[in-house]
C-alpha atoms as a printed R data frame, in Angstrom:
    type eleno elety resid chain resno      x       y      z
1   ATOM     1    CA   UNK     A     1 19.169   5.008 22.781
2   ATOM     2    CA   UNK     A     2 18.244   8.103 21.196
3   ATOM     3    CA   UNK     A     3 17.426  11.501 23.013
4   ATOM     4    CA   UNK     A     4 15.656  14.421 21.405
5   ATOM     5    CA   UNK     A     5 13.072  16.805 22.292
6   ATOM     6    CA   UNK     A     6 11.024  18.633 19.772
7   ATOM     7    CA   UNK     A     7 12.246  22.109 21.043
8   ATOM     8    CA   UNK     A     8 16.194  20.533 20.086
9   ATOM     9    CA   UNK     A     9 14.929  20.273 16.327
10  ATOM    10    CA   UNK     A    10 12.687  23.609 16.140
11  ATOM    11    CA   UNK     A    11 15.807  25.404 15.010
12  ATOM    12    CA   UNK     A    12 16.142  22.462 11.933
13  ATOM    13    CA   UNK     A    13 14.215  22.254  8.536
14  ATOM    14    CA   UNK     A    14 11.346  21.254  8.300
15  ATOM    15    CA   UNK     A    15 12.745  18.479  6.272
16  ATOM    16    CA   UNK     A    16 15.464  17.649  8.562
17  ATOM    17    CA   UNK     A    17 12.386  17.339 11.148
18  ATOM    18    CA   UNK     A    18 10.595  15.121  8.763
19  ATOM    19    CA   UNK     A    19 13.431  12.880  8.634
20  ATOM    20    CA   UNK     A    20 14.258  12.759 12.021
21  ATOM    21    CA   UNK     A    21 10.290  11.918 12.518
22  ATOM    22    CA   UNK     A    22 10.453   9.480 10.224
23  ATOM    23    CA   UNK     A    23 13.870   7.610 11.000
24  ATOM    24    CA   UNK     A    24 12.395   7.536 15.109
25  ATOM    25    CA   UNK     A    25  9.725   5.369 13.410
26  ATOM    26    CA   UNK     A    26 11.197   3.710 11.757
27  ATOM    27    CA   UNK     A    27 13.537   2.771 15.008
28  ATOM    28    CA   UNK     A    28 10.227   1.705 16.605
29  ATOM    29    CA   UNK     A    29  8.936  -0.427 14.124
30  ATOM    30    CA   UNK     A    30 12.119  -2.321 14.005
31  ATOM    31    CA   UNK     A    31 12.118  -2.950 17.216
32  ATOM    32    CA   UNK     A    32  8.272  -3.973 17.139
33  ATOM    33    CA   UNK     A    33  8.588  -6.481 14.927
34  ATOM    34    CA   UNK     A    34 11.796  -7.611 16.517
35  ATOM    35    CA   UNK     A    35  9.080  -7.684 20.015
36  ATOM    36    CA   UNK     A    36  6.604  -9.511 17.705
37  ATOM    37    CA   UNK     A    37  9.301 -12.382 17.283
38  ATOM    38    CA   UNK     A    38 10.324 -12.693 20.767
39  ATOM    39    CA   UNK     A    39  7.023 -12.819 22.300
40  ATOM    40    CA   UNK     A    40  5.366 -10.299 24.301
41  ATOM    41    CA   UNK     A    41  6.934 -11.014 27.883
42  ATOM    42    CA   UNK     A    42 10.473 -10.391 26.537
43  ATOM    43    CA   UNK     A    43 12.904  -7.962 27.099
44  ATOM    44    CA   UNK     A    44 12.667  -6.752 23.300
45  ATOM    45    CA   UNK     A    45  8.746  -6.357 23.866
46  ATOM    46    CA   UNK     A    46  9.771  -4.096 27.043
47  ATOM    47    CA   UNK     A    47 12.537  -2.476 24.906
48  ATOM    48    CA   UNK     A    48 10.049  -1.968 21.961
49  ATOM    49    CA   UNK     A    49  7.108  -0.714 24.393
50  ATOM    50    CA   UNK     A    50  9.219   1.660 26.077
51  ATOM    51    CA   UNK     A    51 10.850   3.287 22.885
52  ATOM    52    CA   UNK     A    52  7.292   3.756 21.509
53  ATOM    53    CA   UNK     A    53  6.019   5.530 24.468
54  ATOM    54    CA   UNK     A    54  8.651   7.841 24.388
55  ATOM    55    CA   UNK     A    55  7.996   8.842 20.970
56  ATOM    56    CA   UNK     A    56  4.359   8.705 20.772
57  ATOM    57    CA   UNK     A    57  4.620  11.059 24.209
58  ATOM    58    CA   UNK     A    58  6.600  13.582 22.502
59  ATOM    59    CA   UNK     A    59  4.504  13.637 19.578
60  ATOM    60    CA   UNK     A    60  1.217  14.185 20.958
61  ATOM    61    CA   UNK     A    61  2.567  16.608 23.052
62  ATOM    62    CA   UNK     A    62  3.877  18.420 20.426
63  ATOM    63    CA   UNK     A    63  0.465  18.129 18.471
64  ATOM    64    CA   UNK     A    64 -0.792  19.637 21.093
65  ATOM    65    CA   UNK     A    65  1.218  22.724 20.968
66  ATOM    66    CA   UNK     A    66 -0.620  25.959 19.700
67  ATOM    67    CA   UNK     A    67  2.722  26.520 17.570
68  ATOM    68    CA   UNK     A    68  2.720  23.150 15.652
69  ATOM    69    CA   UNK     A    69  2.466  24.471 12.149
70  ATOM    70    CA   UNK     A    70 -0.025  21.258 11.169
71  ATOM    71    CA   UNK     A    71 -3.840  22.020 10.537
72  ATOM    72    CA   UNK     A    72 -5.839  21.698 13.450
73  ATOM    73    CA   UNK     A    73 -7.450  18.134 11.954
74  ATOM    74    CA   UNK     A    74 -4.983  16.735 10.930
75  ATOM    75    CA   UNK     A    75 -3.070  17.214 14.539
76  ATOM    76    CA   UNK     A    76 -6.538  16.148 15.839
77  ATOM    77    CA   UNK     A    77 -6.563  13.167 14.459
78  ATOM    78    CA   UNK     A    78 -2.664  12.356 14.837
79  ATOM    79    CA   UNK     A    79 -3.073  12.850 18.772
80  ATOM    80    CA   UNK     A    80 -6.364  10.068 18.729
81  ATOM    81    CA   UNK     A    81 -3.946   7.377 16.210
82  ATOM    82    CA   UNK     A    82 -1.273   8.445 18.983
83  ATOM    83    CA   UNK     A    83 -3.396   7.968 21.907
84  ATOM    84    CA   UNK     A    84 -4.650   4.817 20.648
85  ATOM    85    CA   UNK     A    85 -0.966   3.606 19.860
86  ATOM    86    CA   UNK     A    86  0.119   4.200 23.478
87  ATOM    87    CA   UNK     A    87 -3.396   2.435 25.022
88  ATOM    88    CA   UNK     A    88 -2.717  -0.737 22.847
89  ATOM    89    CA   UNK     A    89  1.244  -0.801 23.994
90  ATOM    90    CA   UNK     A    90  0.381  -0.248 27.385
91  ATOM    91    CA   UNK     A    91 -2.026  -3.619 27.209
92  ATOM    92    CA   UNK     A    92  1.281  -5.132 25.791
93  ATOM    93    CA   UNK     A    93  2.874  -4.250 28.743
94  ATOM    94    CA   UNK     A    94  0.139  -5.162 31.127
95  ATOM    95    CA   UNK     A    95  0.058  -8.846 29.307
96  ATOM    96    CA   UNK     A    96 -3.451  -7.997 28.463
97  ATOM    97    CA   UNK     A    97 -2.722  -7.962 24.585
98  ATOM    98    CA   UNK     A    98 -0.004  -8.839 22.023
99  ATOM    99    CA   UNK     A    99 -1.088  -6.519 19.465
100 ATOM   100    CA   UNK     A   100  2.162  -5.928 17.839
101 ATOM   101    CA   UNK     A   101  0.648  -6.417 14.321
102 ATOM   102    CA   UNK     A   102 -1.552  -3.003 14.578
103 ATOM   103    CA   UNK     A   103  0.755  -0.936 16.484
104 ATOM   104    CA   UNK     A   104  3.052  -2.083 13.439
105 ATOM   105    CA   UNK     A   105  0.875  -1.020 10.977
106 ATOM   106    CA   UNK     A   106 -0.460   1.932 11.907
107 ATOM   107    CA   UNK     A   107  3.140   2.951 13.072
108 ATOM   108    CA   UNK     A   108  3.803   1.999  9.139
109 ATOM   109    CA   UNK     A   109  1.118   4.215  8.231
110 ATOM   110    CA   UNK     A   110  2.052   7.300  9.525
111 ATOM   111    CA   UNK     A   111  5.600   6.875  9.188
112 ATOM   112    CA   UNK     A   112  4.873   6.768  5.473
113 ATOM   113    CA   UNK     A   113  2.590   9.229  5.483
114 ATOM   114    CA   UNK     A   114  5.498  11.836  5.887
115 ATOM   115    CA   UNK     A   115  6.080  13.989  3.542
């Protein structure tokens, strides 16, 4: 399972960082779509939920950070896709939704959108 904190890769590139962002999404899509195949009352849904949680938890609060270097709207706007990410898993989780289609796309989305 991986482990990192955002104040472990403050010391990296910004690239490194970039890649590392975009590698931990890719991690969770992988194991959304592998979710999406099992069903959503199976142990890769809880893996998948769990792992996106993690992530989505460290990256809002990092967005929320006065000494994230991204502009204020775009971190706005990452912390409501984020928020809205972690509501729809937790209805996953809940057995109140099987959404695994949009939390993989948007998930696509943003990993992509890395630059």
């Amino acid at each position: 399972m991986y482990q990192f904190s955002y104040a472990d890769i403050q010391s990296d590139s910004a690239a490194d960082a970039k890649d590392r962002e975009r590698q931990l999404l890719t991690r969770s899509i992988d194991l959304l779509v592998s979710a999406r195949e099992a069903g959503a009352g199976s142990m890769q849904a809880v893996e998948a939920v769990h792992f996106l949680n993690r992530l989505w938890t460290a990256f809002v609060e990092d967005l929320g950070s006065p000494e994230n270097g991204l502009p204020s709207e775009l971190r706005a706007n990452l912390i409501s896709i984020g928020l809205w990410l972690l509501r729809e898993a937790e209805a996953v989780r809940q057995g109140e939704a099987d959404n695994f289609d949009g939390l993989i796309e948007v998930s696509q989305i943003i990993r992509d959108g890395i630059q």
